[in-house]
N, C-alpha and C positions, 0 to 999 in steps of 0.2 A: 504493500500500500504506500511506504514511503518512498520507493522507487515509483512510482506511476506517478504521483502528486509534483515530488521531484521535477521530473520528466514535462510536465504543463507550462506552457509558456505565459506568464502573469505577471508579464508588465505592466499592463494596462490596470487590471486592478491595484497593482501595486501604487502604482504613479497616482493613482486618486486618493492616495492619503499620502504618500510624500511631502514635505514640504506644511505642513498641515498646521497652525499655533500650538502651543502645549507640548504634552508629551510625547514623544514619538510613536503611532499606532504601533499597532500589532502585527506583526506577517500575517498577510491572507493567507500563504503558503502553509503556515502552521496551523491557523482556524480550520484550515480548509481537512488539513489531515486529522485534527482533534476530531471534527463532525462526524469524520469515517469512519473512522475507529468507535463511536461511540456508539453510531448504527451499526458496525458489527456485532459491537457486543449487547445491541438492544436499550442501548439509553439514549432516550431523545429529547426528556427533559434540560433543558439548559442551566438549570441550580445545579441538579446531580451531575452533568461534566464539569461544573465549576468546580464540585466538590471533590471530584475525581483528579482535576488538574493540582489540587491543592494535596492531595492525598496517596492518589496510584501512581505508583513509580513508571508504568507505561505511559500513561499520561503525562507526567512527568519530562520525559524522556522525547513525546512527541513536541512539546511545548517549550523541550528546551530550559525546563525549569523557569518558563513567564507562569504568570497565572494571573489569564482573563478572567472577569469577574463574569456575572450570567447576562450582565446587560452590555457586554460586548459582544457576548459567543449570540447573545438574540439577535442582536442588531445586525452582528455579518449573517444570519441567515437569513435576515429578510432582505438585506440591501446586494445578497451575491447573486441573482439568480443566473445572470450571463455567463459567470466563473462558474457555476454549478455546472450549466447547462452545459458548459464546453468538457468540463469533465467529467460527464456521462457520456459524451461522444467521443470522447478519446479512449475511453473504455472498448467502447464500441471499433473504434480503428484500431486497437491492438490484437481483440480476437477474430476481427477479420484478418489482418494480417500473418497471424500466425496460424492461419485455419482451423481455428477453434469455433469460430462462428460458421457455418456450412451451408448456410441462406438457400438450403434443398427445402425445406419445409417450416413454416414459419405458421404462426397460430395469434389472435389475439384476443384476447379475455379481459373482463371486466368485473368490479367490486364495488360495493355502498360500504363506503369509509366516513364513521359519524366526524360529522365538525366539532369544533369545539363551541357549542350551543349549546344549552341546556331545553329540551324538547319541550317544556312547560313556558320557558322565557318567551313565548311571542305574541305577536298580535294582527288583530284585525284589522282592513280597513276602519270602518265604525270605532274600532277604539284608536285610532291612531288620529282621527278628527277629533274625535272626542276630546284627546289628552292637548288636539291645538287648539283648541278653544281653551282649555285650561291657560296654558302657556299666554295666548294673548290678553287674556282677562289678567294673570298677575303681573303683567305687562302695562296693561293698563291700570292698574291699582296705585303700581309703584309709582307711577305718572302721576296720577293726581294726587294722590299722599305726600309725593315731591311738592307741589303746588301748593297743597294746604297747608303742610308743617313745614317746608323746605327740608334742608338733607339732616336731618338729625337722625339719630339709632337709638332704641331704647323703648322699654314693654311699654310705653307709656301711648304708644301709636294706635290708632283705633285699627289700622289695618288687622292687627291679630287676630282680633274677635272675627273680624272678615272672613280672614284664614280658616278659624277653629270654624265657624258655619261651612265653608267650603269642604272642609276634612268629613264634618257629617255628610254634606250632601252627597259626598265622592260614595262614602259608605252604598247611599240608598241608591244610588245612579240604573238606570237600567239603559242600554244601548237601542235601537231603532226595535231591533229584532224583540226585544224584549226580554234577552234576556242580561244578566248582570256583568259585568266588565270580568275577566282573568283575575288574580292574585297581581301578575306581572304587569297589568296594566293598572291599576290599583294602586299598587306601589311607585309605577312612577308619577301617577299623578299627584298621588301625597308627596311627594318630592318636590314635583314642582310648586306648589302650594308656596316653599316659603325657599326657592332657592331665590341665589342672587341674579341681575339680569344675563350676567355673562353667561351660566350655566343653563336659562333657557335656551338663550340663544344655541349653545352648542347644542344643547335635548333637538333644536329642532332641524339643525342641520344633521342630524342621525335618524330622525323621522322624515325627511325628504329622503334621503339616503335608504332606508327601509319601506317607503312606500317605490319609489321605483323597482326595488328590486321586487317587489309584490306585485306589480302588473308585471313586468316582464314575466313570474314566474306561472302567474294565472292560478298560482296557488291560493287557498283563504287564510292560510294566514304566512308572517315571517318571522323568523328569528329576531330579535331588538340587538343582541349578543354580535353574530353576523350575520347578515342579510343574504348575504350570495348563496348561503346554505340553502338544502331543499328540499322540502320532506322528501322521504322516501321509505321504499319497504327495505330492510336488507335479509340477509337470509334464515335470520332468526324471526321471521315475519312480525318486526316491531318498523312502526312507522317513526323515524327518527329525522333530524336537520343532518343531511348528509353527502357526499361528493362520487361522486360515480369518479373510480381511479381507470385507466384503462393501461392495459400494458399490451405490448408486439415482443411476441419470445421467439427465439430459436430454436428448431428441434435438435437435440442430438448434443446440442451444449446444455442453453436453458438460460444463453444471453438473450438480456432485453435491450432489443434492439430500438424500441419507442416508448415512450410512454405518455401522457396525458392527464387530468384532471379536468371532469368537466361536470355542469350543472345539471346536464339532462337526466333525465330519470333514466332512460332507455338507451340501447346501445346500436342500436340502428345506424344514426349518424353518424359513428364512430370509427366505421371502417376507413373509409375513405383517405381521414384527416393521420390515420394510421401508417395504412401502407405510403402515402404521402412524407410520412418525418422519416421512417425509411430510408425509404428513397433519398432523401434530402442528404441521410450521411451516410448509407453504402452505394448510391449511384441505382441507375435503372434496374430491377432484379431481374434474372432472365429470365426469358422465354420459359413457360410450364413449369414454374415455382410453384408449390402446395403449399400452396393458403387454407386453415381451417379454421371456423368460427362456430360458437353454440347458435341456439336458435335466435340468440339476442340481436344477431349481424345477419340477419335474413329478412331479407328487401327485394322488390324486383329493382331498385337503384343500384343496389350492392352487386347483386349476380351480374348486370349487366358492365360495370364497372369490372369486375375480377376477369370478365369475356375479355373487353375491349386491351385491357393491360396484359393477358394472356397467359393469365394466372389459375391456375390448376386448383379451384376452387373446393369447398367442400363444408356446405351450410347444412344442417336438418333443417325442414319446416316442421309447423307446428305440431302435426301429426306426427310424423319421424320423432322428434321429442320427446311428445310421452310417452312413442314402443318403445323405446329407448329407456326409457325409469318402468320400463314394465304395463304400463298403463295401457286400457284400450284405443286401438286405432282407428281408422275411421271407417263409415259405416258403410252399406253398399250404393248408395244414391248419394254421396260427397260428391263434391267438385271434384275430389284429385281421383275418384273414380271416371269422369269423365276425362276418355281420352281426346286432344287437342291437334290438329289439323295445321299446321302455320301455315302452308301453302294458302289452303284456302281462307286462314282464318274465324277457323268454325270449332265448334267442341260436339262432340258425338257421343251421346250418353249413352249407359248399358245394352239399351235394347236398339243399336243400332243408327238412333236418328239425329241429323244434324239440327244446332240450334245457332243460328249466324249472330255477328253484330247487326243491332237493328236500333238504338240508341247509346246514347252518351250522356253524362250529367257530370257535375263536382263536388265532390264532399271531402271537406278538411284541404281546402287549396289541389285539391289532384284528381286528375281527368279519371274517371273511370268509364265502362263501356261496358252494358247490357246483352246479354244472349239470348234469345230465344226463337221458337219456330219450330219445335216441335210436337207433332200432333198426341200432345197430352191426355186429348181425351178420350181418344182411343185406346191407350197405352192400358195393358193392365195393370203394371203397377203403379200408374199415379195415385193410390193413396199411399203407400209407403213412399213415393218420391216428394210427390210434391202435396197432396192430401186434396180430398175431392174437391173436386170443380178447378182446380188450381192448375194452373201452368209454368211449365217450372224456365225459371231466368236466371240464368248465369252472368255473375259480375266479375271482369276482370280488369289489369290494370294497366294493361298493356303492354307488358312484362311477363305474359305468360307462357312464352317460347323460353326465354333463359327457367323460370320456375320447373320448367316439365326436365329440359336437360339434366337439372340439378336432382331434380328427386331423381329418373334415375339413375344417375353416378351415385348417388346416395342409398338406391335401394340393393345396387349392385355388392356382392362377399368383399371385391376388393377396395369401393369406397367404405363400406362399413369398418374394415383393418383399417385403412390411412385415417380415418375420421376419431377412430379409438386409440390412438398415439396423442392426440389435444392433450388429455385429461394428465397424461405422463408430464408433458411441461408445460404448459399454459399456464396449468392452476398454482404447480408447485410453489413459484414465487410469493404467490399469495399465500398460501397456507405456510410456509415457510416466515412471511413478516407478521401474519397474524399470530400465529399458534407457538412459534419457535424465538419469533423476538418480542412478543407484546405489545407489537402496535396494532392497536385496533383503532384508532381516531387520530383524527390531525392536531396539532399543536397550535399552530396557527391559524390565523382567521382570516378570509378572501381567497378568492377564488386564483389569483394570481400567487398569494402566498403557497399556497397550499403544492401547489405546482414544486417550488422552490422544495419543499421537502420529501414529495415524491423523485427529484432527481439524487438527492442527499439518497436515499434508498437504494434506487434505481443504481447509482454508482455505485455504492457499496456492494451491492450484490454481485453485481457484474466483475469487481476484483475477486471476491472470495470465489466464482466459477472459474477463470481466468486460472486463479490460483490451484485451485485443485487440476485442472486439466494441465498444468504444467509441473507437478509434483514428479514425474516419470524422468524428466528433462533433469533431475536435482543432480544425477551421477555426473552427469557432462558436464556442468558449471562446476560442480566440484572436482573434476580432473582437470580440467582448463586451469582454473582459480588459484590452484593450486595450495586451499586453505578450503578444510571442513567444516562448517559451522556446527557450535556447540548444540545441538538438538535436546541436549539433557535442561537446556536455559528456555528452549522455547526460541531459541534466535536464525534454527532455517528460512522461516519464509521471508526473514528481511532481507538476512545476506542472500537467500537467491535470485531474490527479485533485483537488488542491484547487482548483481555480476550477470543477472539475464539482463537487465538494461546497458550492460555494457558492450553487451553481445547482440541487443538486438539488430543493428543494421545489417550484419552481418546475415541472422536469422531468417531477415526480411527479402535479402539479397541486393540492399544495397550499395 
């Protein structure tokens, strides 16, 4: 890890604290390895490294014997993200280079990682009016009580009694709906009641701040804590303030090659913006790379996208899904029983008869197109298909030449083998940061932060893979080097990683 960090070119963050008033900053260089090292070892609390660098002789050791306090070690992870970001890419160009990344089969998965929210802290519209009405009413109190007594302080102000009537009425309040305001919203209106004007003011640039992100999110209510959060279900089916994490793995290493943070509930749109950062730092992937995704990345935008870039896809739809958990599949008069026609553009159901495009409408911004034209009422089984008197219409999306391809590559023994390799390394990373380092929620608040410490992650993982896939290599550095490192101390994987960085150009065939 000290050799890779080493290894980073960080001028540039360097030189934005050079030169600075005061005391001399800190090496980015040496934050930057503290951070690593602490997500190795599963600490991401910023007191507990503080306490570490004061304490653990690795720590110690990493640091050089400084010791950053915790509001130094917060402040470089929320103001490095460009320094993070370049060192999870560089991660990334070392196991490409050494062929450790194999970019034959790549998979990408996603996770509802809680915010640091408290899931009872938020509020409504209605109560977020509610509390500006408050806000400008002691707003205007303060106004006129300036007026009538000028600026004096002291119980002697009728404003009080003002207050203590406001604090009751807050109690009995009922909202439009009718029904009573939160605890969380309660509280902060008792707050506001007797704060000073400055700290209105800022209450209500946090409540424009929190009503926007509440229309964008169309959700009913937001977090007060951080707004960008978003309910969601995660897999312990509790609805929580939470960030949909995504990652892009490697098959065969279990390098993550992307990663993300995003608001959406759903992971639909997620492929795209995936193979896209990829792309951005291993170059175009070739021809018939095996892309695999769960049902979450199954879109007819997606299939047709993994077609056009000519990538060797591999989605379930939502039937395949739940055969898949054992579950029943679909029934004899489904859609995906109807088989599809592209030529002509027609779907042909069981008992032989075509049903055409014969209308179009929009729902949820996107074109869909009607089927029908089969003589239903002849058919003996329209009451089991479509039920008496009924004639049966098929909706599709216009997508439904790539959907038929996919299911069958999907239905086929040897898509069902390539598609049951996902679960080997897609997930492991996740269950790996969940279960094995204790991260279960983010530390930080916003949507852009949050980012910043899924790459802190992201890095670190990607050395400790890196690392093991080059444990084989340890003989040859140690003949070369011509010095064994003491492995009874624990100090192989530093010395090998700097005598393989001495060696790398050579490795690389430069």
């Amino acid at each position: 890890m000290i050799a890779v960090v080493d290894k980073l070119d960080m001028r540039q963050a360097e030189e934005k604290y050079t030169g600075t008033p005061g005391n001399p900053a800190y090496s980015r260089r040496m934050l930057l390895r503290t951070f690593i090292q602490a997500s190795l070892d599963g600490i991401f609390s910023s007191r507990k490294i503080d306490r570490l660098c004061h304490e653990n002789v690795v720590y110690m050791y990493l640091t050089g014997h400084e010791r950053p306090d915790f509001r130094t070690l917060c402040n470089f992870r929320k103001d490095s993200r460009d320094l993070l970001e370049h060192a999870f890419s560089f991660t990334i160009t070392i196991a490409r280079e050494l062929g450790i990344a194999k970019f034959q089969h790549i998979s990408t998965d996603g996770t509802k990682m809680k915010a640091n929210a408290s899931t009872r802290y938020n509020l409504t519209q209605d109560e977020i009016s509610w509390i500006r009405k408050l806000i400008q009413h002691g707003i205007e109190t303060d106004e006129e009580e300036d007026r009538l007594y000028g600026d004096r302080s002291g119980d002697e102000l009728p404003g009080d009694m003002d207050q203590e009537k406001i604090r009751e009425k807050i109690e009995e309040y009922r909202l439009p709906s009718g029904k009573r305001p939160k605890k969380a919203a309660v509280a902060i209106a008792n707050s506001v009641v007797s704060a000073p004007e400055e700290q209105k003011e800022k209450l209500e640039e946090e409540l424009d701040r929190a009503e926007e992100q509440l229309q964008q999110s169309e959700q009913q209510a937001v977090s007060i804590t951080d707004p960008e959060a978003r309910f969601m279900k995660n897999k312990k089916q509790r609805i929580e303030f939470c960030y949909n994490a995504q990652i892009t793995v490697d098959h065969g290493s279990g390098i993550i090659l992307a990663n993300d943070v995003v608001q959406e509930c759903t992971d639909h749109g997620q492929l795209k913006p995936q193979i896209e950062q990829v792309e951005s730092r291993v170059g175009p992937l070739p021809p018939g790379t095996t892309f695999s995704g769960d049902n979450g990345y199954y879109s007819g935008e997606n299939l047709r996208f993994l077609e056009e870039k000519g990538l060797d896809g591999y989605i379930p739809d939502s039937w395949q899904a739940q055969e898949e958990k054992g579950k029943k599949g679909p029934g004899t008069f489904s859609k995906s029983n109807f088989s599809y026609d592209e030529d002509k553009d027609e779907f042909i159901c069981p008992q032989g008869k075509e049903l055409t495009r014969r209308g179009e409408y929009i729902r949820d911004d996107k074109d869909l197109y009607a089927y029908w034209g089969a003589p239903c009422e002849r058919c003996p089984d329209q009451p089991e298909c479509t039920g008496k008197w009924k004639r049966r219409v098929i909706t599709s999306d216009g997508y439904e030449a790539e959907r038929r391809r996919m299911r069958a590559k999907m239905d086929a023994p040897e898509g069902k083998k390539i598609y049951g390799r996902r679960k080997e390394w897609a997930e492991w990373p996740f269950g790996n940061l969940k279960h094995n380092l204790g991260f279960t929620e983010f530390y930080l608040r916003g949507n852009e932060k949050v980012k910043i410490e899924q790459n802190i992650l992201s890095t670190a993982h990607n050395l400790k893979v890196i690392w093991r896939n080059l444990e084989g290599e340890l003989e040859r550095i140690e003949e070369i080097g011509g010095r064994k490192p003491d492995r009874s101390r624990g100090e192989s994987e530093k010395w090998f990683l700097a005598g393989f960085f001495d060696l790398f150009p050579a490795m690389i065939g430069c």
